[in-house]
SEMARMAR-211377 format. One line per field, with one value per residue (C-alpha): residue in three letters; x, y, z; residue number from 0. Coordinates in steps of 0.001 Angstrom, whole numbers, padded with zeros to 6 digits, m for minus. Layout:
<atoms>
code <- (Ala | ...)
east <- (X | ...)
north <- (Y | ...)
up <- (Z | ...)
pos <- (NUM | ...)
</atoms>
This chain:
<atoms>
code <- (Unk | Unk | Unk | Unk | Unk | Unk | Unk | Unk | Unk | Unk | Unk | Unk | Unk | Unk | Unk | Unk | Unk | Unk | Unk | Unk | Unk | Unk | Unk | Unk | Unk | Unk | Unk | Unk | Unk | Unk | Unk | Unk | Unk | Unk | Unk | Unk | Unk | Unk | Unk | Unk | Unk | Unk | Unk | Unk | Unk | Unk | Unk | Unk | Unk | Unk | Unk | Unk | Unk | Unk | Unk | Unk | Unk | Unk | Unk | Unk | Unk | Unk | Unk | Unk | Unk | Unk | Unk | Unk | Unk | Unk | Unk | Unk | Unk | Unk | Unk | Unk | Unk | Unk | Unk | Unk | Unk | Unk | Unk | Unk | Unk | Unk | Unk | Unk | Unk | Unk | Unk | Unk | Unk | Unk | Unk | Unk | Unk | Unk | Unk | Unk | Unk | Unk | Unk | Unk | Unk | Unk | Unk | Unk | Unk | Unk | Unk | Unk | Unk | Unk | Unk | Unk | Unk | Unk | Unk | Unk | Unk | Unk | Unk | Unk | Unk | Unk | Unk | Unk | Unk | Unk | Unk | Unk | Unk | Unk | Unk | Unk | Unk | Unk | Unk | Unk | Unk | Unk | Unk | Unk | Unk | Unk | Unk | Unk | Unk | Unk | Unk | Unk | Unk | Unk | Unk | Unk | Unk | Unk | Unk | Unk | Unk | Unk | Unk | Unk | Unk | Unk | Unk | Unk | Unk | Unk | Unk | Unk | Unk | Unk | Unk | Unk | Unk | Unk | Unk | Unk | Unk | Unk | Unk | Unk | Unk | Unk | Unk | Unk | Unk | Unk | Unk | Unk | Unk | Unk | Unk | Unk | Unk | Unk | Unk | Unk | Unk | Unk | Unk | Unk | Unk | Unk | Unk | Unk | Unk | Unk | Unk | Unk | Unk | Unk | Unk | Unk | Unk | Unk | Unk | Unk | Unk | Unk | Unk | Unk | Unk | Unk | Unk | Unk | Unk | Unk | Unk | Unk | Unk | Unk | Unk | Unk | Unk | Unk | Unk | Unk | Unk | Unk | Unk | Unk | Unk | Unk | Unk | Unk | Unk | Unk | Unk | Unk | Unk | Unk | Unk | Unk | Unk | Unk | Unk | Unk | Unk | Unk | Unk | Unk | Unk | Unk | Unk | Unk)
east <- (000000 | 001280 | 000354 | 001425 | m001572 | m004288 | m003207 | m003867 | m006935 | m008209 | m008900 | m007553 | m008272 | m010179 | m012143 | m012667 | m015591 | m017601 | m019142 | m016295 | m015239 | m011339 | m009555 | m005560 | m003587 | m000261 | 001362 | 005138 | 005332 | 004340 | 001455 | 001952 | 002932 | m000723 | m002216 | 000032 | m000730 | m004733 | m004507 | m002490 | m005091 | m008189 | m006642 | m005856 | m009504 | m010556 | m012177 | m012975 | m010903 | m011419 | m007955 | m007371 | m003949 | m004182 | m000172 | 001318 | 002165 | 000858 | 004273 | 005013 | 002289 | 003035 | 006551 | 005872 | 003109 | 005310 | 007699 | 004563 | 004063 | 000597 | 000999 | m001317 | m000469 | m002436 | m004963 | m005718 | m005870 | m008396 | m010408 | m010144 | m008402 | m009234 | m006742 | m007260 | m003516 | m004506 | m000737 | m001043 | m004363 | m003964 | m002244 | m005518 | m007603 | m005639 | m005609 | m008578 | m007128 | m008870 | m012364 | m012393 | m013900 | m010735 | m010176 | m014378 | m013324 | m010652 | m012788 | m012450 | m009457 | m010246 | m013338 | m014032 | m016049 | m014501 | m016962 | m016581 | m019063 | m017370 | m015418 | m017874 | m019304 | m015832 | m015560 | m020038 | m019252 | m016125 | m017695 | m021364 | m020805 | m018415 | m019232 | m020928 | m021617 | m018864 | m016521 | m014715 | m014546 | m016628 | m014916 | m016203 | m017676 | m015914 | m013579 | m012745 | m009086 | m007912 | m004575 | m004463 | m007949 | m005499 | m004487 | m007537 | m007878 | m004308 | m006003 | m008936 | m011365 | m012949 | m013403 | m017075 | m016857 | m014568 | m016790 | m020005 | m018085 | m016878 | m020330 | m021343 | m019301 | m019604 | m023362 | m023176 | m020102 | m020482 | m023685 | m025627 | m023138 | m021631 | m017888 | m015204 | m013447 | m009698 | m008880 | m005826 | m005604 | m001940 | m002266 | m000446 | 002557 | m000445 | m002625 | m005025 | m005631 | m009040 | m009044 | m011824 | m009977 | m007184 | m006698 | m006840 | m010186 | m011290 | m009078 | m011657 | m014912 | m014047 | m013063 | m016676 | m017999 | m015449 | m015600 | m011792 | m008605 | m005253 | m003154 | 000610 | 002717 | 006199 | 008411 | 007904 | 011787 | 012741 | 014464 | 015058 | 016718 | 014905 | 011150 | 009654 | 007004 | 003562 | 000620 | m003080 | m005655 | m009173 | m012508 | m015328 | m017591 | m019796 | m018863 | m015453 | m016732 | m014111 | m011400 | m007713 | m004432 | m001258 | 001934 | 005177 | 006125 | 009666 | 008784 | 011101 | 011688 | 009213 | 006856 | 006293 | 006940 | 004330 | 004607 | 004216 | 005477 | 009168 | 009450 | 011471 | 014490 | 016609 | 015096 | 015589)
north <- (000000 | 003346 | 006226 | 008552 | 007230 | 007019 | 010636 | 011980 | 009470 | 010796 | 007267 | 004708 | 001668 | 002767 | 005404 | 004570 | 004390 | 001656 | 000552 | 001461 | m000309 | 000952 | 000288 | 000198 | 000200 | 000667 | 001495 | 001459 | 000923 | m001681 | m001002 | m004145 | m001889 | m000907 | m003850 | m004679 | m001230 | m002346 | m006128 | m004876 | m001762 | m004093 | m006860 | m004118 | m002560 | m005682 | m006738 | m009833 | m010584 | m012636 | m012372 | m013431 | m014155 | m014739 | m013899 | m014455 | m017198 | m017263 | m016752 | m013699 | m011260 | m012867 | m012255 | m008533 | m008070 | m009268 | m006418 | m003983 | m005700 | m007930 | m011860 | m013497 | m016765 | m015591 | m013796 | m017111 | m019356 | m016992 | m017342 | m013239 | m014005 | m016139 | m017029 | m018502 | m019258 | m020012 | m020728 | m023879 | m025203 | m024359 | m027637 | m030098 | m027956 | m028637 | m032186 | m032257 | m034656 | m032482 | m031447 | m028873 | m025260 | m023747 | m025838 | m024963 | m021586 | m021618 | m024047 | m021708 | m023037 | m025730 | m024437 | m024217 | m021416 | m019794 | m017340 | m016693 | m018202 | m020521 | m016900 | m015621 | m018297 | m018781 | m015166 | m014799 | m018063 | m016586 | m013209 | m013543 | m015852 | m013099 | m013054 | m015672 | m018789 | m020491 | m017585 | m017501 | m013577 | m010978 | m009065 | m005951 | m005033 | m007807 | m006903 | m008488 | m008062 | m009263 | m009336 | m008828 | m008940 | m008035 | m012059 | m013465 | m011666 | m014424 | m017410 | m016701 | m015407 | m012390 | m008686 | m008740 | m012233 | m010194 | m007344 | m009242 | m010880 | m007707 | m005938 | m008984 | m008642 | m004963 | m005392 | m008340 | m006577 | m003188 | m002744 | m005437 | m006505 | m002396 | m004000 | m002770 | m004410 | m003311 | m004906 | m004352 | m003785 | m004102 | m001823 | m002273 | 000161 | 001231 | 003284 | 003671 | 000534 | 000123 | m003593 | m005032 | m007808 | m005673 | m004677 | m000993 | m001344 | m003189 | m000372 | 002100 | m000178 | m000485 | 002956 | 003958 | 001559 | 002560 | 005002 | 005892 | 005183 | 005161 | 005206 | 004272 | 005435 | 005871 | 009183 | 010107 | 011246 | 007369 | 005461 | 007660 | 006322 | 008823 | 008940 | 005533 | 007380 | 009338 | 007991 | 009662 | 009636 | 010241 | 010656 | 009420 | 008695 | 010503 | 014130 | 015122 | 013433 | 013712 | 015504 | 014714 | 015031 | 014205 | 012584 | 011393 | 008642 | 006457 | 002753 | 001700 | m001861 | m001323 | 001440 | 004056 | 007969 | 010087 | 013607 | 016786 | 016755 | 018222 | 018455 | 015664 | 016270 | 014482 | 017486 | 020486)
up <- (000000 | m001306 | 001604 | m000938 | m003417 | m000816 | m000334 | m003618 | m003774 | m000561 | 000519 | 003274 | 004590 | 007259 | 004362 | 001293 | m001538 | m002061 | m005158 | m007275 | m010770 | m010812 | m014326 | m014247 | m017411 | m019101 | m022308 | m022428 | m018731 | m016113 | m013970 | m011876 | m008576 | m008804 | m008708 | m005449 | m003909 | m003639 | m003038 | 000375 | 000752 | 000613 | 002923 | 005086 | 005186 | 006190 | 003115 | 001584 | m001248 | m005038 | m006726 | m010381 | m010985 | m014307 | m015415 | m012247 | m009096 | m005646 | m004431 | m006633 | m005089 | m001824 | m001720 | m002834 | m000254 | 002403 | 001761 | 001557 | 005657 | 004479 | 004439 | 002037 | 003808 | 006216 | 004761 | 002650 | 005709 | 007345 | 004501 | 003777 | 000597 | m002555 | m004949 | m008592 | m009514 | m013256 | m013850 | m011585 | m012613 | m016379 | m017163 | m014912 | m016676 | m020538 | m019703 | m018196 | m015068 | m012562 | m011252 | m008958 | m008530 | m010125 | m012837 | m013778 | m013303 | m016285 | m018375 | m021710 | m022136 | m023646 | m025179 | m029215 | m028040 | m025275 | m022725 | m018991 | m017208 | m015253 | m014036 | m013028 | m010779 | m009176 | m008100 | m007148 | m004792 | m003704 | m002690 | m002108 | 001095 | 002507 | 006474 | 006116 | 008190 | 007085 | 007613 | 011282 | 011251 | 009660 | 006596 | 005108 | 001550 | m001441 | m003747 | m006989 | m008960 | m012050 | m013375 | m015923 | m018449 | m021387 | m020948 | m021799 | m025506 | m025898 | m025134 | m027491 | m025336 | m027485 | m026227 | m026162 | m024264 | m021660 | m021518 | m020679 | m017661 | m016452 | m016605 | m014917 | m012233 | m011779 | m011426 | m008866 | m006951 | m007364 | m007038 | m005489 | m002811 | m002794 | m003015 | m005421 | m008830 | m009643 | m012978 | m015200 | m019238 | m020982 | m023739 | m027388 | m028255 | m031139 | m029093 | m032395 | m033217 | m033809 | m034380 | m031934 | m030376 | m029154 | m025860 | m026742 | m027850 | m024742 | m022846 | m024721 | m023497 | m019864 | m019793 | m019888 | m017270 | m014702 | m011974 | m011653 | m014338 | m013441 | m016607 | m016725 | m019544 | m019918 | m020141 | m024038 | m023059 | m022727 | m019511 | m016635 | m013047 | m010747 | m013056 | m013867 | m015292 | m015414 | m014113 | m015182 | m012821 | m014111 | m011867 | m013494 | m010660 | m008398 | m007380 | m009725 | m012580 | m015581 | m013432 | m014640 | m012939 | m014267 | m011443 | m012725 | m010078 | m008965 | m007786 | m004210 | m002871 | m000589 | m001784 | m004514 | m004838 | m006794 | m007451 | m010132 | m013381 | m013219 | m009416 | m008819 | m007509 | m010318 | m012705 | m009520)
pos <- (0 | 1 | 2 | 3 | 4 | 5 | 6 | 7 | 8 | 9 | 10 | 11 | 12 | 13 | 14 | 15 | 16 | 17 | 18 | 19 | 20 | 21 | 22 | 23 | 24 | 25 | 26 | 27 | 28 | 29 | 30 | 31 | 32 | 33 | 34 | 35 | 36 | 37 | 38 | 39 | 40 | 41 | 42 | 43 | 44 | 45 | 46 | 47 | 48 | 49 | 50 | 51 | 52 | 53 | 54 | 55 | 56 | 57 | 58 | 59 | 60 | 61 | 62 | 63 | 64 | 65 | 66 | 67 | 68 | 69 | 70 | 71 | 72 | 73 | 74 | 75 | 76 | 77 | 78 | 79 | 80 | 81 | 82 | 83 | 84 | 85 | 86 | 87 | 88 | 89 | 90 | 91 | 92 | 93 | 94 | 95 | 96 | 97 | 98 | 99 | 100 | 101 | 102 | 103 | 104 | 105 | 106 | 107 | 108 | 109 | 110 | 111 | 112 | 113 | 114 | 115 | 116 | 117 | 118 | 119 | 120 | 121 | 122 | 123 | 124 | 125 | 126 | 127 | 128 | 129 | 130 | 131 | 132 | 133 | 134 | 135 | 136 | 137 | 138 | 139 | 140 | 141 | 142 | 143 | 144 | 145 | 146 | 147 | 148 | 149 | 150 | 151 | 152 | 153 | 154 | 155 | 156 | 157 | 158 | 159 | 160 | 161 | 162 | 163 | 164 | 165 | 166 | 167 | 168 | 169 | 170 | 171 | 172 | 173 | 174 | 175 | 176 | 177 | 178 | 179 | 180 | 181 | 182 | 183 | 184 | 185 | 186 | 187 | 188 | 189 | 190 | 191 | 192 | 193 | 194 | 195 | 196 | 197 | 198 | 199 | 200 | 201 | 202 | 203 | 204 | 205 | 206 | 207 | 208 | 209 | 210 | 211 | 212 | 213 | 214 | 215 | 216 | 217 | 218 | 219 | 220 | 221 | 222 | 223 | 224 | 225 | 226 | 227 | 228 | 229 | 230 | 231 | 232 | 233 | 234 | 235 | 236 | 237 | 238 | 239 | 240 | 241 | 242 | 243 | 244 | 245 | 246 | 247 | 248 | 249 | 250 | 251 | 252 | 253 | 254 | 255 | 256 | 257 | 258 | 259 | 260 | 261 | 262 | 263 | 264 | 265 | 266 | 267)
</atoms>
């Protein structure tokens, strides 16, 4: 969790919005720190969490949460946290020598006419029980992320296929159970494409169901040691509708730095 973020957001774990759809992306850059900075705000807020790791191991976001002070170990064993590690049950589900809730989950991979059902009702039984009776403590609103939906468009899922499960989820989540959804688009180096299976154009789509964007881009200037980069926040939702702000920012072992264009101190 980036205190630096939450400023500028005006959130924190102990104050934050519900009912927000918030869309990360990159282009040229990698917007992975992101994704890290709200898995540990979430489990830190005390909510319960769905995480698709789509492109990733267990053991990579744990290992990176552990130096951002939240064990998902834990979190996992007190049933806070749900974890689809597609990387490990992609090969049961290929071959087809497993039956299991996961494996269902990730069952367009093997079909001729791949859609995301089986998605979906992994991530409504992960989050609709949340507090439930099964559940040894009580958690607050769900949350849903995905890393990364870009992914999917690889393994032949189309964009409207993707699109239909994430409007799907923001209605259940969102909405009817007032949680939040934090998903992740990769964007190609041609932001024009207009091609409709690219991820640009299902960049474009989501961009109108969210509530908040965070865009990462790199410095048009090229590599830089003290500037990863320049993120774009956009409000969308309630209140500051379509207000923009512009923050170059420098990722740290255990943290991230976000400030103005050309204050830095590399550039002062």
């Amino acid at each position: 969790m980036f205190p630096e973020l939450n400023s500028i957001l005006s959130s924190s774990p102990e104050n934050f919005t519900e009912g927000e759809f918030i869309l990360l992306s990159d282009r040229q850059a990698d917007a992975s720190f992101l994704i890290h900075h709200y898995l540990t705000f979430y489990l830190r807020a005390r909510c319960r969490v769905c995480f698709l790791g789509l492109v990733q191991s267990f053991s990579h976001y744990s290992v990176v949460s552990q130096r951002l002070g939240v064990n998902l170990t834990q979190a996992k064993e007190k049933g806070q946290l749900v974890f689809l590690e597609a990387l490990k049950a992609s090969p049961g589900v290929l071959l087809g020598d497993e039956s299991s809730d996961k494996t269902a989950a990730l069952d367009y991979l093997r079909s001729p006419c791949p859609e995301l059902r089986g998605l979906y009702e992994f991530v409504w039984n992960s989050l609709s029980r949340a507090g439930g009776e099964d559940a040894a403590e009580s958690w607050g609103p769900p949350v849903l992320i995905i890393d990364d939906l870009s992914v999917l468009l690889s393994l032949g899922v189309s964009a409207g296929a993707i699109l239909d499960f994430t409007h799907y989820c923001q209605a259940t989540i969102c909405s009817q159970l007032q949680g939040s959804m934090i998903a992740l688009v990769r964007c190609d180096d041609e932001e024009y494409d207009e091609d409709e299976e690219s991820s640009n154009y299902l960049l474009k789509a989501l961009s109108h169901q969210c509530s908040l964007s965070l865009r990462v881009e790199g410095l048009s200037t090229g590599y830089c040691r003290d500037i990863h980069g320049q993120v774009e926040i956009w409000w969308r939702g309630r209140g500051i509708k379509n207000q923009r702000k512009i923050f170059q920012y420098k990722v740290h072992d255990k943290g991230a730095s976000f400030f103005a264009p050309g204050t830095s101190r590399a550039v002062l």
